[in-house]
C-alpha positions as CSV (number, residue, x, y, z in Angstrom):
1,X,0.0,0.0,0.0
2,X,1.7,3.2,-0.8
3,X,1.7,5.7,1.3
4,X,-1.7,8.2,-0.5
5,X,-3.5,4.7,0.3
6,X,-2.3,5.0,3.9
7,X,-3.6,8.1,4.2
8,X,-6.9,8.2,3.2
9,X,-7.5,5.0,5.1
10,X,-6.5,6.5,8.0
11,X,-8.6,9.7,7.6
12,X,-11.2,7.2,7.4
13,X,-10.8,5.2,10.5
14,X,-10.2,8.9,12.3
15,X,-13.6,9.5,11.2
16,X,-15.5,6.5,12.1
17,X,-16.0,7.2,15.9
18,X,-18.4,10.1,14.8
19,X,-20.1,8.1,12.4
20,X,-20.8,5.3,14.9
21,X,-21.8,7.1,17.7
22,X,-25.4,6.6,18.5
23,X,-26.6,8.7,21.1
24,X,-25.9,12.6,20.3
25,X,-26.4,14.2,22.9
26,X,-27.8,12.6,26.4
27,X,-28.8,15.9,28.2
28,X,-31.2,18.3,25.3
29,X,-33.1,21.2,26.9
30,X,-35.9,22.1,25.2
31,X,-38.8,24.9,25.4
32,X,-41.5,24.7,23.4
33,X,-42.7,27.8,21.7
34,X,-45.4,27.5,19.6
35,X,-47.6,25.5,17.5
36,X,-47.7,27.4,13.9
37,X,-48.1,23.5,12.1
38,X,-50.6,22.2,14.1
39,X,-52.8,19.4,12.9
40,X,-54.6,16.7,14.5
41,X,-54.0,13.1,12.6
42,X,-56.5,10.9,10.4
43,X,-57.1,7.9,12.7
44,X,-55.7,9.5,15.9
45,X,-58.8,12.0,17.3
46,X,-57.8,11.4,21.1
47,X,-54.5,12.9,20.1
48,X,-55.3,16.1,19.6
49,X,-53.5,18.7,17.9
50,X,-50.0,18.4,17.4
51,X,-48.0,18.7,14.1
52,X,-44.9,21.3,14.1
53,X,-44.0,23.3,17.1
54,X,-41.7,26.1,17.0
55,X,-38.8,25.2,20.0
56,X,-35.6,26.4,21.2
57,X,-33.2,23.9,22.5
58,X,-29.4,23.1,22.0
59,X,-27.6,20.1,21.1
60,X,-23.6,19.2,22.0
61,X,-22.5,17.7,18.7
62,X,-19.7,16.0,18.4
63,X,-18.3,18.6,15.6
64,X,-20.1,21.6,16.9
65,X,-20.3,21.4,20.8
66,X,-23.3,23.8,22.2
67,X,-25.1,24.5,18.8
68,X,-28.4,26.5,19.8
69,X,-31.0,27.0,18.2
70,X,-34.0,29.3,18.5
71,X,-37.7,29.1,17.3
72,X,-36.2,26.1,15.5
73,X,-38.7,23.8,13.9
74,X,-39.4,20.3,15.4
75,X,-41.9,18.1,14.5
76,X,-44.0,15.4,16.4
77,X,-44.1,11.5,15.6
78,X,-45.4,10.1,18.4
79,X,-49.4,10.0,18.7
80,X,-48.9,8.5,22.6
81,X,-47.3,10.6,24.4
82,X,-48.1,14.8,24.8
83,X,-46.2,18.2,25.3
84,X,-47.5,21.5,26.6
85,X,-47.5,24.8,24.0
86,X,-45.6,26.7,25.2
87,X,-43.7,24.1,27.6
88,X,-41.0,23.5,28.9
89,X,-37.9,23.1,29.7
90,X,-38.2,19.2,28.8
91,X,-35.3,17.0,28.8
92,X,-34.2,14.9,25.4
93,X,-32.1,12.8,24.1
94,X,-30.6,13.3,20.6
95,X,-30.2,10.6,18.4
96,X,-29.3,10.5,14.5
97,X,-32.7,9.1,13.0
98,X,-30.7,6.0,11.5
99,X,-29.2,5.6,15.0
100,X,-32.7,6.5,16.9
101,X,-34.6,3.5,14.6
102,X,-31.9,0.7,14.6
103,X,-32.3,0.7,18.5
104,X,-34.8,-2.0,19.8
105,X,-35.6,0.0,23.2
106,X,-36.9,2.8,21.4
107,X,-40.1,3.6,19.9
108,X,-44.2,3.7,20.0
109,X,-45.5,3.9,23.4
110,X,-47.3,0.5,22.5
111,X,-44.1,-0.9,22.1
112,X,-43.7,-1.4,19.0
113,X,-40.1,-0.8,17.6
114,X,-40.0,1.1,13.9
115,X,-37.7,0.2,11.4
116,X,-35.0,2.0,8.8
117,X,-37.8,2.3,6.5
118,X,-40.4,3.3,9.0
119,X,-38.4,6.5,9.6
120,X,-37.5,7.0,6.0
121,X,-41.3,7.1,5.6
122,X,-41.7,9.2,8.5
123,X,-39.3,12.0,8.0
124,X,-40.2,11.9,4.0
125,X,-43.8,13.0,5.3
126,X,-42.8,15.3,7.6
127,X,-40.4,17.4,4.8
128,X,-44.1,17.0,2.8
129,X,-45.5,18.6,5.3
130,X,-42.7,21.4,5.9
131,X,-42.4,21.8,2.4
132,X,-46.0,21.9,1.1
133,X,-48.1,22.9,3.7
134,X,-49.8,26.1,3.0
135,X,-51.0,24.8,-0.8
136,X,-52.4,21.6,1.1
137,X,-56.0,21.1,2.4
138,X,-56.9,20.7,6.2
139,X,-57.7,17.0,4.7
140,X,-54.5,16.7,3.2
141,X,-52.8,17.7,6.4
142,X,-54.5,15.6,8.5
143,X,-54.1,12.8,6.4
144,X,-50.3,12.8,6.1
145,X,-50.1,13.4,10.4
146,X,-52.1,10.5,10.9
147,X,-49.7,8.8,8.9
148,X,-46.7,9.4,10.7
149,X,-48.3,8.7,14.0
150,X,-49.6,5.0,12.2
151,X,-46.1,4.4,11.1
152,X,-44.7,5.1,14.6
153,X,-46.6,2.9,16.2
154,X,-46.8,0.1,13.4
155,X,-50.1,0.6,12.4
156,X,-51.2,1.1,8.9
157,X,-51.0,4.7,7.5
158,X,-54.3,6.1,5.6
159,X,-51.5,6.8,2.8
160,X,-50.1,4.1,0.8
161,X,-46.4,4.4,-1.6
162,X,-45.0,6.8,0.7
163,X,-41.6,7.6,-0.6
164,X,-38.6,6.7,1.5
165,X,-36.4,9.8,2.5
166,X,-33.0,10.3,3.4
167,X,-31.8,10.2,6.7
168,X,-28.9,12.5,7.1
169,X,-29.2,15.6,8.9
170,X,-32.2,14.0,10.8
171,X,-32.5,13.7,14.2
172,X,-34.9,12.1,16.6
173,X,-35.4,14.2,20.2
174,X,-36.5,11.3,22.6
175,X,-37.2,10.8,26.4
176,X,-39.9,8.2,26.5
177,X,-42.1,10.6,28.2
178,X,-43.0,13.3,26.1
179,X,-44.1,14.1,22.5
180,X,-41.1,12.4,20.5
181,X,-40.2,15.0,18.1
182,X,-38.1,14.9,14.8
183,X,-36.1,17.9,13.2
184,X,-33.7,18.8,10.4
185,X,-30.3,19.7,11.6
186,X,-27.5,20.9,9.1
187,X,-24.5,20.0,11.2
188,X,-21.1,18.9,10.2
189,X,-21.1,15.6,8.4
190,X,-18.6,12.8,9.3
191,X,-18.1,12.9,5.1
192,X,-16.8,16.3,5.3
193,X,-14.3,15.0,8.2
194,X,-13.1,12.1,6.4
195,X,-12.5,14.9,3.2
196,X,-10.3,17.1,5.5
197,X,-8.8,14.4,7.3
198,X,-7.7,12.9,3.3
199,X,-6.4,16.5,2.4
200,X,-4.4,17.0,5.5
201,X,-2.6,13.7,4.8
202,X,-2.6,14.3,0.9
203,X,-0.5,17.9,1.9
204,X,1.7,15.3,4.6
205,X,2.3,12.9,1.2
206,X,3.8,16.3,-0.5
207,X,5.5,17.6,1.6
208,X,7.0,14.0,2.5
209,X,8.1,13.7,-1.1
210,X,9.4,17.0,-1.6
211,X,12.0,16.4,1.4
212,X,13.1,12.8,-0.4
């Protein structure tokens, strides 16, 4: 192996940790704002109204320790389990959705555990939602809420061929208490690590053979 292999494998394994790491961030306070996406779900009346809440809470990632952020959206998946508006503060876990669904102590208060491809479904509804919302219908709405809740708890939605989203830059805010809430989050990417870690070696690679 010469020694560019070397060092891209090695900016690789210095990356991995990151990429691994299931749990986020143990200790997430959160305060609930508001409720400016609020919906109640097809299938779900005892539920309520719930939908996207406005919050401000801060995560310690891994790349970015003490990221805050402020009237940030968030946006319920759990039909179970409830959350005042405003409320707060509530304490989270943060887990990368990937991470959050390949865990088998974590999910609908009924106990059933959601798959991969639950949450693909879950959080490609949810970006629907964020996305599309004021063109759609109160039915519409409705509709596409009760079918995040169904797939949460491993029901089946009112929807059928519900596209399968990608996960990265979701994460899952989780206590087994309150409303389990999911949000986008444009953090640092272990890709982007693994890039600089491959440059800064690539540079040590010149400068090596420069000196020979």
């Amino acid at each position: 192996m010469n020694f560019s292999l070397k060092a891209m494998a090695a900016a690789v394994l210095l990356a991995l940790p990151c990429a691994v790491q299931a749990q986020v961030d143990a200790t997430v306070p959160l305060n609930v704002v508001s409720n400016p996406f609020s919906t109640n779900g097809t299938g779900y009346p005892a539920s309520g109204r719930a939908g996207g809440f406005l919050a401000d809470f801060t995560i310690d990632f891994p790349e970015t320790p003490g990221a805050t952020f402020d009237d940030y959206l968030v946006w319920c998946i759990d039909a179970d389990r409830t959350i005042r508006v405003p409320g707060g503060p509530y304490t989270y876990a943060a887990y990368k959705a990937f991470d959050f669904a390949a865990n088998t102590n974590f999910g609908g208060a009924n106990g059933y555990d959601l798959t991969a491809g639950d949450m693909k479904r879950i959080v490609g509804l949810v970006s629907d939602l964020q996305v599309n919302w004021a063109s759609y219908s109160e039915l519409a709405r409705v509709q596409r809420q009760g079918s995040i809740w169904a797939l949460f708890r491993g029901e089946t939605p009112v929807l059928s061929n519900l596209a399968e989203a990608n996960l990265s830059g979701w994460y899952v805010l989780y206590n087994g208490q309150n409303q389990t809430l999911v949000t986008y989050v444009p953090e640092p990417s272990s890709a982007a690590l693994v890039l600089t870690g491959i440059a800064a070696f690539m540079m040590l690679a010149s400068m090596r053979r420069r000196r020979v």
